[in-house]
TIBA-903754 format. One record per residue (C-alpha): residue number from 1; x, y, z. Coordinates in steps of 0.05 Angstrom, whole numbers. Each point is the difference from the previous one (the first is absolute). Layout:
BEGIN
<pos:NUM; x:X; y:Y; z:Z>
...
This chain:
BEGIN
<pos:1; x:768; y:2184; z:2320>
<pos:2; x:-7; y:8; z:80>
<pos:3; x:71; y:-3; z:24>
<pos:4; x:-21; y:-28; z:68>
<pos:5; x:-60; y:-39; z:-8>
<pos:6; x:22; y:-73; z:-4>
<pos:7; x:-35; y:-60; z:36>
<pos:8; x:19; y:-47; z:40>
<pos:9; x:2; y:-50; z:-61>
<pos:10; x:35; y:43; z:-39>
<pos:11; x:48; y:-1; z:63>
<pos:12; x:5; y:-67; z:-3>
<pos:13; x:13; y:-8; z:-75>
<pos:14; x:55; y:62; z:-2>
<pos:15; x:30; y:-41; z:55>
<pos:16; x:-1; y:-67; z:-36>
<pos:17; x:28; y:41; z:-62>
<pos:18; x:61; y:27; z:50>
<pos:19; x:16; y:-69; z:22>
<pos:20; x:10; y:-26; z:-71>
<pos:21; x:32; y:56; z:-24>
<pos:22; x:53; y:-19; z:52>
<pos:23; x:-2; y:-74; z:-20>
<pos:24; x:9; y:19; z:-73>
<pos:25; x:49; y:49; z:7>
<pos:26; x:45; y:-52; z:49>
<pos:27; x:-11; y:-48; z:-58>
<pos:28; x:24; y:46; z:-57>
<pos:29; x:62; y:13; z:38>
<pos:30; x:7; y:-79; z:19>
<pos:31; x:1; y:-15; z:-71>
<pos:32; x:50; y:48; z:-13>
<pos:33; x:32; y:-28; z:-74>
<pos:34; x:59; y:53; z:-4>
<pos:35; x:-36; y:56; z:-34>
<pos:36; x:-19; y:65; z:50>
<pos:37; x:-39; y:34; z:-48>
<pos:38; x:-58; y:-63; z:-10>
<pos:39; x:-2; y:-9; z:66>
<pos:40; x:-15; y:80; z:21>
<pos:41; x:-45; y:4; z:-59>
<pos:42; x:-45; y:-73; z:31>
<pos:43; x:7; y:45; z:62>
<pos:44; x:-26; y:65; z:-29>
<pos:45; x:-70; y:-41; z:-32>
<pos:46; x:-2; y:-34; z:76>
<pos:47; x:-12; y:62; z:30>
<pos:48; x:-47; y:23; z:-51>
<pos:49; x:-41; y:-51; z:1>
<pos:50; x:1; y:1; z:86>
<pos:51; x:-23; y:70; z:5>
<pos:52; x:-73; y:32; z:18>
<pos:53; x:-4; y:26; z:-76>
<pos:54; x:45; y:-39; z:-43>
<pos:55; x:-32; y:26; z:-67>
<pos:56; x:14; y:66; z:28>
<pos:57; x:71; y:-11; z:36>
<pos:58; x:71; y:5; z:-44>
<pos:59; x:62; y:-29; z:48>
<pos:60; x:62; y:27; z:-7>
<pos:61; x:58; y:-36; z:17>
<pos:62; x:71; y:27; z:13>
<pos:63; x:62; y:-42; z:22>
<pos:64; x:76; y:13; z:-14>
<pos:65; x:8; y:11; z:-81>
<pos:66; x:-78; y:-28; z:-10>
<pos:67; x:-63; y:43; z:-3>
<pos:68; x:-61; y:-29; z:-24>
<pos:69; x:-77; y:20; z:0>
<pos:70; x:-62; y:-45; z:-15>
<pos:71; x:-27; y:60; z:-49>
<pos:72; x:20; y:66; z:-16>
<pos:73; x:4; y:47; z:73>
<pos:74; x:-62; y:45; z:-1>
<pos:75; x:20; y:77; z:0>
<pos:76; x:-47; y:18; z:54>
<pos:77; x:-15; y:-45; z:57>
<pos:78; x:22; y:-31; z:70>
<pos:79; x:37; y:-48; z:19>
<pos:80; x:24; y:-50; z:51>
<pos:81; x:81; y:-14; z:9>
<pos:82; x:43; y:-43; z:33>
<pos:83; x:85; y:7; z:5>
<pos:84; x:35; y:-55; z:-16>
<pos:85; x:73; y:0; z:38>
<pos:86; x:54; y:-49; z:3>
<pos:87; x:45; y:14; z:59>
<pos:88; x:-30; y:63; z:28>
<pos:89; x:10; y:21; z:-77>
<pos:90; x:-62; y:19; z:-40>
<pos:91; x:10; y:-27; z:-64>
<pos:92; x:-73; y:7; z:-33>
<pos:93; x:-79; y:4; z:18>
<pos:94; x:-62; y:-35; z:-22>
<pos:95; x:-61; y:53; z:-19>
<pos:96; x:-76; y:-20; z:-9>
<pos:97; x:-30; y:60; z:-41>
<pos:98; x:-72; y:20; z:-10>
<pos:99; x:-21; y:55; z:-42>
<pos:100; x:-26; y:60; z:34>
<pos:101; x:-63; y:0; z:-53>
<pos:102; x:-31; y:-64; z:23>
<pos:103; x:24; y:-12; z:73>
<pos:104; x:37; y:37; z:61>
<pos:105; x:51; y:-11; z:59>
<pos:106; x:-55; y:-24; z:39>
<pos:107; x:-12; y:-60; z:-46>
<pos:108; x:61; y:-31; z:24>
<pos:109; x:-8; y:-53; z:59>
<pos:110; x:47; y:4; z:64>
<pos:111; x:13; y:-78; z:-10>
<pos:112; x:14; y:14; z:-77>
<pos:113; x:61; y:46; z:23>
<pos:114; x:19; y:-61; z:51>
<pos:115; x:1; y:-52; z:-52>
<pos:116; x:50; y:49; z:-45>
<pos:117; x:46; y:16; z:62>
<pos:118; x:12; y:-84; z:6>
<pos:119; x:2; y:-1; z:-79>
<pos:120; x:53; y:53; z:0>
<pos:121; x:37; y:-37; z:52>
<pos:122; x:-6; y:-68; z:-39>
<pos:123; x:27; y:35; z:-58>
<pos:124; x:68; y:26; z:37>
<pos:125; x:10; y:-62; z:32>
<pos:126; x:-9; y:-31; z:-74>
<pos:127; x:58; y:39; z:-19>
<pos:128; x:41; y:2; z:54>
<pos:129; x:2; y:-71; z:-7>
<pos:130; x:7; y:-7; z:-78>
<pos:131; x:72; y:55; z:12>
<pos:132; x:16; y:-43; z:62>
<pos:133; x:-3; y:-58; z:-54>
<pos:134; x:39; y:36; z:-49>
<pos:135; x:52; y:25; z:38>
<pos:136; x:18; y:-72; z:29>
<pos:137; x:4; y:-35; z:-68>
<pos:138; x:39; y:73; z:-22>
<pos:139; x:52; y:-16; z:61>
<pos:140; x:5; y:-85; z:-11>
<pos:141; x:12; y:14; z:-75>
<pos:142; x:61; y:41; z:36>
<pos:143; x:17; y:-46; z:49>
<pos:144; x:0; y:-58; z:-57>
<pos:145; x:45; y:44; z:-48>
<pos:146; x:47; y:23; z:53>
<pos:147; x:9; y:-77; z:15>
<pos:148; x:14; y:-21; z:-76>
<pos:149; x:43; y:64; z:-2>
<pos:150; x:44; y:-18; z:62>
<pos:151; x:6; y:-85; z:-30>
<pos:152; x:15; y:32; z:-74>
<pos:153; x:54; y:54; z:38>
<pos:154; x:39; y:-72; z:36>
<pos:155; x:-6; y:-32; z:-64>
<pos:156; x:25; y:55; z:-44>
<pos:157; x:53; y:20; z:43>
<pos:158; x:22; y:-69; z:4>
<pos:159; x:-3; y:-8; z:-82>
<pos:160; x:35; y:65; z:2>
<pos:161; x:58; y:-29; z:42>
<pos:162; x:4; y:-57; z:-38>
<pos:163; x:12; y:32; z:-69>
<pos:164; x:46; y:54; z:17>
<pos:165; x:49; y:-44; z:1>
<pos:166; x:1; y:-46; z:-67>
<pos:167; x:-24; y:73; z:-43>
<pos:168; x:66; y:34; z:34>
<pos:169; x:51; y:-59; z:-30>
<pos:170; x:-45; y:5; z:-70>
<pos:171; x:13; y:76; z:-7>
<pos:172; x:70; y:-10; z:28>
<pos:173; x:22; y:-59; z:-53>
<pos:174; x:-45; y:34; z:-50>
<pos:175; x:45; y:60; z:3>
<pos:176; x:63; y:-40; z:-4>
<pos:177; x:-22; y:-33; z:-63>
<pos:178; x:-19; y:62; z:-26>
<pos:179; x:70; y:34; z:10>
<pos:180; x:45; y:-59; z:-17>
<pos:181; x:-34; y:-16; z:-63>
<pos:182; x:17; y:13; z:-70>
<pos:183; x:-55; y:-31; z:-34>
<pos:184; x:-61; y:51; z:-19>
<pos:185; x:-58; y:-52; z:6>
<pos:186; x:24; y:-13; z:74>
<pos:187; x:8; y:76; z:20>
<pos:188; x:-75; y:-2; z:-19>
<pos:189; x:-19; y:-62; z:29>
<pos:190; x:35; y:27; z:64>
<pos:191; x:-30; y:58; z:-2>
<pos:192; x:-70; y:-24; z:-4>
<pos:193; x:10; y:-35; z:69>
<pos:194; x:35; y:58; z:39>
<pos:195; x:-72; y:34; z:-27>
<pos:196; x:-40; y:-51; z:23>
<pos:197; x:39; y:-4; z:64>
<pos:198; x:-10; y:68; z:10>
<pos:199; x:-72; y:9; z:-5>
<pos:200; x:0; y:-78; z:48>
<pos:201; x:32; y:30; z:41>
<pos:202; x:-41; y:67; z:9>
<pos:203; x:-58; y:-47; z:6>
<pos:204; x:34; y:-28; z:52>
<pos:205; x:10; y:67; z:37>
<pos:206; x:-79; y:14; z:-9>
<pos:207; x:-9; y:-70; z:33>
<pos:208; x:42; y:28; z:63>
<pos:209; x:-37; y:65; z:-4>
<pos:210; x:-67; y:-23; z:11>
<pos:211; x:25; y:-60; z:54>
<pos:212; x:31; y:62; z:40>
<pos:213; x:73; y:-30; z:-5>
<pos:214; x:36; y:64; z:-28>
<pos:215; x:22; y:33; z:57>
<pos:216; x:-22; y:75; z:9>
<pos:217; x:46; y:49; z:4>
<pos:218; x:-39; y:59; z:28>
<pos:219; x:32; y:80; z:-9>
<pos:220; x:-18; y:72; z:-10>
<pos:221; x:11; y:16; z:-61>
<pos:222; x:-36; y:44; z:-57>
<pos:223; x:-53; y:-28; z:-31>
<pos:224; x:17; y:43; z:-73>
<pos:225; x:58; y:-27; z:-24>
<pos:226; x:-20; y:-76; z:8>
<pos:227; x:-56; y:16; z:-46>
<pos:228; x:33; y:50; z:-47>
<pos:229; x:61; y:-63; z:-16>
<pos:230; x:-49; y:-52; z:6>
<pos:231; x:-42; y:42; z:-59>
<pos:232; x:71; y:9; z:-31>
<pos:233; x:6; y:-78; z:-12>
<pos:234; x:-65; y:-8; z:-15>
<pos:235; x:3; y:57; z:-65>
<pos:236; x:20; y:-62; z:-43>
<pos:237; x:-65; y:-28; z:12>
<pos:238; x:-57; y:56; z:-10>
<pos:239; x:47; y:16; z:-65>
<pos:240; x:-10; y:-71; z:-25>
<pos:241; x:-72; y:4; z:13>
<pos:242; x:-10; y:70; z:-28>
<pos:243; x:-29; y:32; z:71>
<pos:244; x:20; y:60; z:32>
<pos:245; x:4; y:17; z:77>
<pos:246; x:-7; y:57; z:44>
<pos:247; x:33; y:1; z:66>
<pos:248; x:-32; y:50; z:53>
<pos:249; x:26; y:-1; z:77>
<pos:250; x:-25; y:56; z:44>
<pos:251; x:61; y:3; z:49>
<pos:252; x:67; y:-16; z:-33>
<pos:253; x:32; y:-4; z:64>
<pos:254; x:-48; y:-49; z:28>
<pos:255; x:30; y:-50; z:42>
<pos:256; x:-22; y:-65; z:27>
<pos:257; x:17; y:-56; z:35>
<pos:258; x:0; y:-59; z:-49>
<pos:259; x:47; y:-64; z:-25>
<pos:260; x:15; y:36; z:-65>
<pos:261; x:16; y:-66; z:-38>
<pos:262; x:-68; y:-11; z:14>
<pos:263; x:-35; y:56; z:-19>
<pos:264; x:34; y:0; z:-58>
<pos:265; x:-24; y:-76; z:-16>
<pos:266; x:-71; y:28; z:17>
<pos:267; x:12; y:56; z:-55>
<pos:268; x:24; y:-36; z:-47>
<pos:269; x:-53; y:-60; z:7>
<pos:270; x:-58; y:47; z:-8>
<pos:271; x:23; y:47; z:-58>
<pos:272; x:21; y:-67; z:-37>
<pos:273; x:-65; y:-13; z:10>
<pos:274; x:-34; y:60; z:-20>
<pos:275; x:39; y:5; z:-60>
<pos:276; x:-24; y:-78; z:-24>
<pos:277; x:-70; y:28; z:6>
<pos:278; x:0; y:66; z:-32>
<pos:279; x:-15; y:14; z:-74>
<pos:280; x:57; y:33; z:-45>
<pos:281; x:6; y:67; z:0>
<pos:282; x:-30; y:-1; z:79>
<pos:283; x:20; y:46; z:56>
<pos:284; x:24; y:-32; z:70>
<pos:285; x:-3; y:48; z:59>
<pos:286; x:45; y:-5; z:55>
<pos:287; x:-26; y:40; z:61>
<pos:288; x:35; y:7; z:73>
<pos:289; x:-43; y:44; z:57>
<pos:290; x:13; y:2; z:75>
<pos:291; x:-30; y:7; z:65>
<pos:292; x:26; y:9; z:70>
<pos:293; x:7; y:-74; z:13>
<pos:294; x:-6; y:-36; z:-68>
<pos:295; x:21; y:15; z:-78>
<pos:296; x:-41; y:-32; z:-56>
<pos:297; x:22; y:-22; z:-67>
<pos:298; x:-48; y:0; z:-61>
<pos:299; x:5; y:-36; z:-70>
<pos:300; x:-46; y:11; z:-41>
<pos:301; x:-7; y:-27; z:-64>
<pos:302; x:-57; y:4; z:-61>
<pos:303; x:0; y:-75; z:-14>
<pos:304; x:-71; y:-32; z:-4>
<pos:305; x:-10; y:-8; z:77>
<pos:306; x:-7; y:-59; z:47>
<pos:307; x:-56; y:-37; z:7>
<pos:308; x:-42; y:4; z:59>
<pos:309; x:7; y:-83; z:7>
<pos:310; x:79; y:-1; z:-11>
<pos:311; x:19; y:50; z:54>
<pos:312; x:-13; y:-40; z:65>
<pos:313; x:43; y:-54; z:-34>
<pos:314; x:62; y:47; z:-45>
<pos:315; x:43; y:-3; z:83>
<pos:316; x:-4; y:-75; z:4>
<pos:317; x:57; y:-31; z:-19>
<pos:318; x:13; y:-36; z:-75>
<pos:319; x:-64; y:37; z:-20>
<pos:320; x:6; y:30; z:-71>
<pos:321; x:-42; y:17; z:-54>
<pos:322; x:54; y:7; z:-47>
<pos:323; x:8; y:-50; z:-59>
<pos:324; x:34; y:-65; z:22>
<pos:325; x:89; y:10; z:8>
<pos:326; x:-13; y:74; z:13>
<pos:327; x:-11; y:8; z:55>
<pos:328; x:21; y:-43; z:65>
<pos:329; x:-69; y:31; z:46>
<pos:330; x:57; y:16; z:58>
<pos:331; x:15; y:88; z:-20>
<pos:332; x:-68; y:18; z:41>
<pos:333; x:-4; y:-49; z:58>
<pos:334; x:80; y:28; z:3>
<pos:335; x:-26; y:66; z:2>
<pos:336; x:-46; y:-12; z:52>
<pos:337; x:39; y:-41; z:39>
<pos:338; x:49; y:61; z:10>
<pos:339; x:-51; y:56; z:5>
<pos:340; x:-19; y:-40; z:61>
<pos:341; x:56; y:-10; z:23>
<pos:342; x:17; y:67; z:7>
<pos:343; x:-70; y:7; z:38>
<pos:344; x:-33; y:27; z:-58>
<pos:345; x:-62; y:-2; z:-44>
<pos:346; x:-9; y:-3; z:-78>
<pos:347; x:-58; y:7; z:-40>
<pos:348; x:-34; y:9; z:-64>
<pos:349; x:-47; y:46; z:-37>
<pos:350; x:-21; y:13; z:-54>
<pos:351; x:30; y:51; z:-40>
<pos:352; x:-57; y:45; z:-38>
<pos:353; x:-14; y:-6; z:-51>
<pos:354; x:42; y:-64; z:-23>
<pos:355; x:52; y:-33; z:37>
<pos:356; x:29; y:-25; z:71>
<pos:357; x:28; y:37; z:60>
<pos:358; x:48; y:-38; z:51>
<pos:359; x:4; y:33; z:55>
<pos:360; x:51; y:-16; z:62>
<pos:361; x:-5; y:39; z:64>
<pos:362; x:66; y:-13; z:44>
<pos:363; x:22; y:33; z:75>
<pos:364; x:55; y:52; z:-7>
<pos:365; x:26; y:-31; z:58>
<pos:366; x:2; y:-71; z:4>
């Protein structure tokens, strides 16, 4: 084929080609229905059909975590490329191919590489505005939860308030009766309210957890022995459900500044936890690492894992996926609620290959 002879019809209909290319490709994007993938792949068989040789042309297409071609890449031939950037950032390219055995470089058309400069263009602004979209439903889903959070905190804190009272004069004349009394069947009777009391009133102090009403009480102190007597009271439990733990820190002496009642309640909340989830005979690892500014705390567990769709919802508050009078959905929005407030971050991961790692990342200096 005679890479430069081309009439002035031919011209004309390359031209006509360019302009609908354009139109379609505007179109495709227009019509955008949430899938990135069908609409690069209407875009790849646009351009195939728009070029000089379209029987002989593959288009390769690739944007972000998507790469697409209209046929298998030839191994030997030439090509025209465009970058697509977002924000002075190149984040892919579009390639028409020919192969080397049929056509050459010269086969291309100046106007052909114009019309896949203003494609590549109208595919970064495509995405820039799709993440633009993203990000602002990402940050009023925020907005929206931080709102319900800050309502639920006045309300619970005001519940809170309100019970503290009544459940103090239960245990109180629950504890009388149970002294004073001779009769067995009332000892027990007795006794089954100061238990349900208790764990009321425990509820009670998750309630003024997570509505920020338990004053702080910020110190240095070392991080080891909280968690060495909080695993202490907590051997009763991995005995009862037949796991073992493992307890590694890689500075004793670490110290940190930290309310220790509440790392503590964070410890306890999340080992609790791990220990519900894990199968008998299980291993729980206990992990504390430093930095310069920050120290880390790991449990990690060999339970059957979270699910992708329950993590984004296991902080929020009276969430649980425990069977119904188990569990009262406050331990984790607790935790969270304190990791925060002690400006720091906690996450999960999976733990390979079975099982959940929480992870909480706090300032050694607060």
């Amino acid at each position: 084929m005679d890479a430069h002879s081309i009439s002035v019809e031919e011209k004309l209909q390359e031209r006509i080609k360019e302009l609908s290319c354009l139109y379609q490709v505007s179109s495709a994007i227009r019509e955008f229905e949430g899938s990135y993938e069908a609409t690069l792949k209407s875009i790849v068989q646009i351009l195939k059909n728009a070029w000089r040789f379209p029987e002989l042309a593959t288009v390769e297409i690739q944007c972000e975590s998507y790469h697409l071609s209209s046929n298998p890449i030839p191994k030997e031939g030439y090509s025209q490329k465009s970058i697509i950037k977002i924000s002075e950032s190149e984040v892919g390219f579009i390639k028409v191919h020919y192969p080397a055995s049929d056509l050459s470089k010269a086969h291309f058309l100046v106007e052909e590489q114009r019309v896949l400069d203003k494609i590549a263009d109208e595919i970064a602004l495509f995405f820039e505005r799709q993440n633009i979209k993203i990000q602002e439903e990402h940050l009023k889903l925020i907005a929206a939860r931080n709102d319900r959070l800050a309502i639920l905190g006045e309300i619970t804190a005001g519940i809170a308030h309100e019970l503290n009272t009544p459940l103090g004069n239960i245990l109180g004349f629950a504890e009388f009766i149970e002294e004073k009394t001779s009769e067995k069947q009332t000892k027990r009777d007795a006794q089954k309210i100061l238990n349900s009391a208790i764990y009321s009133r425990e509820v009670v102090k998750k309630l003024m957890f997570f509505s920020c009403d338990m004053p702080q009480d910020i110190k240095k102190i070392e991080v080891k022995p909280v968690i060495t007597q909080a695993l202490s009271l907590l051997k009763p439990n991995f005995k009862k459900a037949n796991i073992r733990f493992k307890f590694n820190i890689q500075d004793p002496a670490l110290k940190a500044q930290v309310d220790p009642i509440q790392l503590t309640q964070v410890f306890f909340n999340l080992v609790i936890n791990a220990i519900y989830y894990s199968p008998e005979n299980s291993q729980i690892i206990i992990s504390v690492y430093s930095d310069q500014n920050h120290y880390t705390i790991e449990i990690a567990d060999e339970g059957k894992g979270i699910d992708p769709e329950v993590k984004d919802k296991i902080f929020e508050p009276f969430y649980t996926t425990k069977p119904l009078g188990e569990g009262s959905g406050l331990g984790l929005s607790v935790v969270h609620g304190i990791v925060k407030s002690h400006k720091g971050e906690i996450s999960i991961a999976q733990n390979i290959p079975k099982g959940t790692i929480f992870k909480i990342k706090l300032p050694l200096n607060f």
